[in-house]
C-alpha positions in Angstrom: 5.4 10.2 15.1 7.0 9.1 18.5 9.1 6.6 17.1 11.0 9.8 15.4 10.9 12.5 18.0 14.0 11.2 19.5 15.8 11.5 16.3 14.2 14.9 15.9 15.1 16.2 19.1 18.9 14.6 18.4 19.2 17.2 15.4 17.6 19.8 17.1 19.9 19.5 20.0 23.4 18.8 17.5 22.3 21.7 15.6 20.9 24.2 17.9 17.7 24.2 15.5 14.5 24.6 17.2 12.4 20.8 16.9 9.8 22.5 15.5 12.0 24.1 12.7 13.8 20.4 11.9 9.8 19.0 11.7 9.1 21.2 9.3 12.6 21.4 7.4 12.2 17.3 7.1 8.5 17.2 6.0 9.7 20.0 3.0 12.4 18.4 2.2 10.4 15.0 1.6 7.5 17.4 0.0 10.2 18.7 -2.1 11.6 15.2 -2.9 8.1 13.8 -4.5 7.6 17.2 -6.1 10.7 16.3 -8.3 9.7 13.0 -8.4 13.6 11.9 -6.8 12.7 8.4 -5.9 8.9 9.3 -5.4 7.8 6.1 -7.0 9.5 4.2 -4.5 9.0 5.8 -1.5 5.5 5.2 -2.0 5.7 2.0 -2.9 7.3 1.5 0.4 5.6 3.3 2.1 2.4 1.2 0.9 4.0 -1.8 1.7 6.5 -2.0 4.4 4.3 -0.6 7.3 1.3 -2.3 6.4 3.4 -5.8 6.1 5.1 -5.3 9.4 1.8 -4.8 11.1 0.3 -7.6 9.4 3.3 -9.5 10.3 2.3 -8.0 14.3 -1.1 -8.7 13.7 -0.5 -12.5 13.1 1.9 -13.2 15.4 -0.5 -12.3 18.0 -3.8 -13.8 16.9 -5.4 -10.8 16.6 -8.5 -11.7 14.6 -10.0 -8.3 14.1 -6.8 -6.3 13.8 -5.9 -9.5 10.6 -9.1 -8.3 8.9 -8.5 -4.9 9.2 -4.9 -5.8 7.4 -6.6 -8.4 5.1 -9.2 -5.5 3.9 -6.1 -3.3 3.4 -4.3 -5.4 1.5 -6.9 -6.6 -0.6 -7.9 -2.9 -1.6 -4.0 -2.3 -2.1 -3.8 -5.1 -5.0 -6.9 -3.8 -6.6 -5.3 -0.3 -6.4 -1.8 -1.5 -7.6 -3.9 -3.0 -10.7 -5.7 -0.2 -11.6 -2.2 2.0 -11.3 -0.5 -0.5 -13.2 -2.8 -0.2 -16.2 -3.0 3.5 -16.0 0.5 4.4 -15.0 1.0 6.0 -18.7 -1.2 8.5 -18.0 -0.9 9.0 -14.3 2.8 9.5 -14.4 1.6 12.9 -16.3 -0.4 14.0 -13.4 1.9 16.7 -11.8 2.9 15.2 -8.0 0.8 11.9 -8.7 3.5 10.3 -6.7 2.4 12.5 -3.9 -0.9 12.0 -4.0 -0.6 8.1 -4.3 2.0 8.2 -1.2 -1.7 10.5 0.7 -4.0 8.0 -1.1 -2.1 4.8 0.7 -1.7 6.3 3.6 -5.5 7.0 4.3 -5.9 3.5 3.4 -3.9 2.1 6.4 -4.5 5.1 9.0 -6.7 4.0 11.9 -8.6 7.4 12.2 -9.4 6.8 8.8 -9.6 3.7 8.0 -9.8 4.5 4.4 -9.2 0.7 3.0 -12.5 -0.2 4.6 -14.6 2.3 3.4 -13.1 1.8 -0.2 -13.9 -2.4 0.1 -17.2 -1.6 1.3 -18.4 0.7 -0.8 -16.0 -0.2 -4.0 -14.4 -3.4 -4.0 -16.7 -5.4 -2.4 -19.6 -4.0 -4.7 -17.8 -5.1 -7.7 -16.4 -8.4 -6.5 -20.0 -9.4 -6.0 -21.4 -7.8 -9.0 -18.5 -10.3 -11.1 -18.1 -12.9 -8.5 -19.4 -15.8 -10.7 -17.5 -14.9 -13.5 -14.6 -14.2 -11.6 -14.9 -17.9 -9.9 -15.2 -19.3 -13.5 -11.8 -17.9 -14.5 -10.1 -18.6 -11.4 -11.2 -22.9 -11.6 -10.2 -22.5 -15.7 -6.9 -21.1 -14.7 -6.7 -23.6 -11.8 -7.3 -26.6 -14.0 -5.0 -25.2 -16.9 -2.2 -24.7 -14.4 -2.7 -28.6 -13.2 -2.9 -30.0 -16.5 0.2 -27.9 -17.4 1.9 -29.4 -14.2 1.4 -32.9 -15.3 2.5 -32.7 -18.5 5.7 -31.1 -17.3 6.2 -33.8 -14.4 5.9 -36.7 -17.2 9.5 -38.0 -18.3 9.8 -37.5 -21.9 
């Protein structure tokens, strides 16, 4: 929020509108936007993405070991997630504001105070990666072998 309160108190000052009024004017006006679904897809898309890469992107570029896991956890949940919304998007599109609620489900997952990505890995993800990890590793070394043999057969001159 402090990287926009300059811009907040610009508008406030151009317009003569009190900051408070302008904070709350923007945050309906992008309530409103996701409640007609203008866009809503993609905002929350990029708003699942973008912040989290930058700050993986920070995270690396300093060394930060425990700050990388926090981003790894995230991101790790996210594709899981974006799996499971993939495969259900026919119904979920349905759900009245399910744009809105994906934009307040991502967010949770990045926000330090909540750190909403690790509880879901611990308690979700993790559980069921270890429940299926053997079977899991079994697919991953078929697929690794099929994808080698298919990349010698395409490298041999005909």
């Amino acid at each position: 929020m402090d990287k926009i309160e300059p811009y907040i108190e610009l508008i406030s000052s151009k317009t003569g509108v009190k900051t408070e009024y302008v904070r709350y004017g923007l945050l309906s006006g992008f309530i409103l936007i996701f409640a007609l679904g203008f866009g809503a897809s993609l905002i929350a898309n990029i708003v699942g993405v973008f912040y989290p890469a930058f700050q993986s992107f920070l995270a690396l570029e300093k060394g930060e070991f425990t700050v990388c896991k926090k981003w790894l956890t995230y991101w790790v949940v996210f594709a899981t997630f974006s799996i499971l919304d993939h495969f259900a998007s026919f119904i979920l599109v349905w759900i009245p504001f399910y744009f809105l609620f994906k934009l307040v489900f991502l967010a949770y997952l990045f926000f330090p105070i909540t750190d909403g990505a690790g509880f879901i890995y611990e308690n979700y993800v993790r559980v069921y990666f270890k429940k299926y990890e053997a079977h899991i590793d079994e697919f991953a070394k078929k697929y690794e072998e099929a994808s080698k043999l298919r990349g010698q057969a395409k490298s041999k001159p005909e």
